[in-house]
N, C-alpha and C positions, 0 to 999 in steps of 0.2 A: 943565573936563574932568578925571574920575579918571585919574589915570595906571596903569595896568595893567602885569602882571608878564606877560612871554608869553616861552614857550619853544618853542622848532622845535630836533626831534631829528631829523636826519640821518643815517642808516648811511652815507654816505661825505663826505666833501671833496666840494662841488660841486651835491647831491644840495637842500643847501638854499638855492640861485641858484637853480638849473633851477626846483625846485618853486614856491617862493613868494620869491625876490628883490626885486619889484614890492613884494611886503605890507610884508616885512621893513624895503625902505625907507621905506614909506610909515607904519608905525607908531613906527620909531624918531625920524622926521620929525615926529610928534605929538607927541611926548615920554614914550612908553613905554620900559616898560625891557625889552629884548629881549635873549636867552637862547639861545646857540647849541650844542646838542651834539653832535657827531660820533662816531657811536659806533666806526668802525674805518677803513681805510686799507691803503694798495700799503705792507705791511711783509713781511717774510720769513716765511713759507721761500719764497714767490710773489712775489715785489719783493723789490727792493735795498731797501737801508735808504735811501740818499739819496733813490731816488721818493718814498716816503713824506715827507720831509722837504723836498722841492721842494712838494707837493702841499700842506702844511700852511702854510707859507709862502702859495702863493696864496692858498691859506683866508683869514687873514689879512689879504691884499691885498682880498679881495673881501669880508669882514666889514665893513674898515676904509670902504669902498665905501658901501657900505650900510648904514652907523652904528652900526655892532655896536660894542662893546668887551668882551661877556662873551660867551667860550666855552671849551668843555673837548672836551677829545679822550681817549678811551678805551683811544686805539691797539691796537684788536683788530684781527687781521688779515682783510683782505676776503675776503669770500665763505668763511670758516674761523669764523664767527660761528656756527655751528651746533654746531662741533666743544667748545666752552666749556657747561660747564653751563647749561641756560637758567634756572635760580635767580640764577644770578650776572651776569648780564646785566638780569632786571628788578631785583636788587637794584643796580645801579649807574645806574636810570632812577630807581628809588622815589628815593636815595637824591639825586638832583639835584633832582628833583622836592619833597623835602620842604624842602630848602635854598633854594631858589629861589620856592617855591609861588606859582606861576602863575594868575593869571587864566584864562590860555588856551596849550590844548598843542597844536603841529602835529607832524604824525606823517607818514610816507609811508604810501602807499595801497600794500595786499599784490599787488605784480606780479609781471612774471615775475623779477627778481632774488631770489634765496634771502634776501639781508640785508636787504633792505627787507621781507620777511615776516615774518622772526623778529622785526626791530624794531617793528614791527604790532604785534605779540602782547605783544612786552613791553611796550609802551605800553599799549595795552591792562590790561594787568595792575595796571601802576603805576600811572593814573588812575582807577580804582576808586573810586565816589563814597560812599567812607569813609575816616575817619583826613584828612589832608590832601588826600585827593581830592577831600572835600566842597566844598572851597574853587573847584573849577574849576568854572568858567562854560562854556565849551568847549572840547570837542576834534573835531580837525579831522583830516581824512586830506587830504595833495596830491598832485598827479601828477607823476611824475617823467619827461616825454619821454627815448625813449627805452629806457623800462622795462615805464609802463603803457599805452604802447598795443599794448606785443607780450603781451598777454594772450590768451589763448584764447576766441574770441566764446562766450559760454553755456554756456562748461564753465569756466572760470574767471570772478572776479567782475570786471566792467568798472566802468571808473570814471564815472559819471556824476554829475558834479558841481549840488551843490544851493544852492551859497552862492558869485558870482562876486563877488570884491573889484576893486573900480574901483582900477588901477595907472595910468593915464594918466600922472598927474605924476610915474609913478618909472619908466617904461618905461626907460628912459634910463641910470637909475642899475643896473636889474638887467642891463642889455646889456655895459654897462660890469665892473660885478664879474664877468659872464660871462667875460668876455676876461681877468683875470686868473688864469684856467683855463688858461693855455696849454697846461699838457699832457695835456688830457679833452675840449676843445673840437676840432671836425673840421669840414674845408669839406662846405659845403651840396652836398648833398643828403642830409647823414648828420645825423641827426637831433637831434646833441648840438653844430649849429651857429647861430649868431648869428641866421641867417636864419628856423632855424623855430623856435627859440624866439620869437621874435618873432611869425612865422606862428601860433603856438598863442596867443600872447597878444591878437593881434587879435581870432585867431576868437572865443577866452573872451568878449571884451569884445562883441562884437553879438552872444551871447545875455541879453545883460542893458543892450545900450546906450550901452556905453563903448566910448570908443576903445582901451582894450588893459583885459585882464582878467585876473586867474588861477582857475582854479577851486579849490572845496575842499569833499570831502563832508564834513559835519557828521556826526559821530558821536552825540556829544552835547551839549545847549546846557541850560542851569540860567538861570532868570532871574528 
């Protein structure tokens, strides 16, 4: 087996559990080398500085979960990600992106959060298939419960996923780094808890057959 460079960009702490935790474990479990970036965070003038610093800690706690040991944090402030030049935002994706040059980029899918759009876009930008873009194989948009399904039916884009990754064997390990969430995670029936992240991963997985799944549109695939 090649071993593969993959990177999942994140606008928040959390952001890459929810979406793809299941893959994350399941490729570092193969022996890829996986690539976490967090683009922003509960920092001031909107948070304490410790929220942010409790939050990254989890981070952390649920990388170490899920076999990470490379990531970097941006520390822009959440939901203020618009207020920063957007030149200077894809230049600090290009600029992980050339250092790291990836097999394969995961990206969050543009929902209703403002930071998961702008990061959209920057990705976007960044993995342009030229200069060291050429080198990516795919890139991939995930769902972020709690984000993309509060999309607007038909007037905003919905996510319908075209490529489900079989997590069965890592169901367990992404429930687990969930819970080292303690301060983003909420009892069930609110949608950023144990129960229906779980519930989404089932359902992923009986459209393709597995017992638990995650989805991911395919933006692009090179092969």
């Amino acid at each position: 087996m090649t071993t593969k460079k993959i990177l999942v960009v994140a606008p928040h702490p959390d952001d890459e559990t929810l979406g793809l935790g299941g893959t994350i474990a399941k490729l570092a479990s193969e022996g890829h080398e996986v690539h976490v970036l967090i683009v922003s965070g509960h920092l001031p003038p909107l948070y304490k500085r410790e929220d942010y610093e409790r939050s990254v800690h989890e981070a952390h706690q649920a990388l170490d979960v899920l076999g990470v040991s490379n990531s970097k944090f941006l520390e822009i402030p959440a939901t203020m990600i618009g207020d920063m030049p957007l030149h200077k935002l894809n230049k600090s994706i290009f600029e992980m992106i050339s250092n790291v040059k990836p097999h394969m980029v995961f990206c969050p899918f543009p929902d209703r959060h403002i930071d998961h759009r702008l990061v959209f876009d920057s990705v976007m930008v960044a993995t342009r298939p030229v200069g060291v873009g050429k080198k990516i194989e795919i890139v991939a948009a995930y769902e972020t419960l709690s984000e993309t399904h509060w999309n607007a039916p038909h007037i905003e884009p919905n996510f319908t996923p075209n490529w489900i990754i079989d997590i069965t064997e890592n169901i367990e390990k992404k429930l687990k780094a969930l819970r080292c969430y303690k301060s983003q995670i909420s009892e069930f029936p609110n949608p950023r808890s144990i129960e229906a992240v779980e519930a989404l991963a089932k359902f992923r997985g009986t459209q393709a057959g597995f017992g638990f799944g995650e989805g991911m549109h395919i933006i692009r695939k090179i092969s």
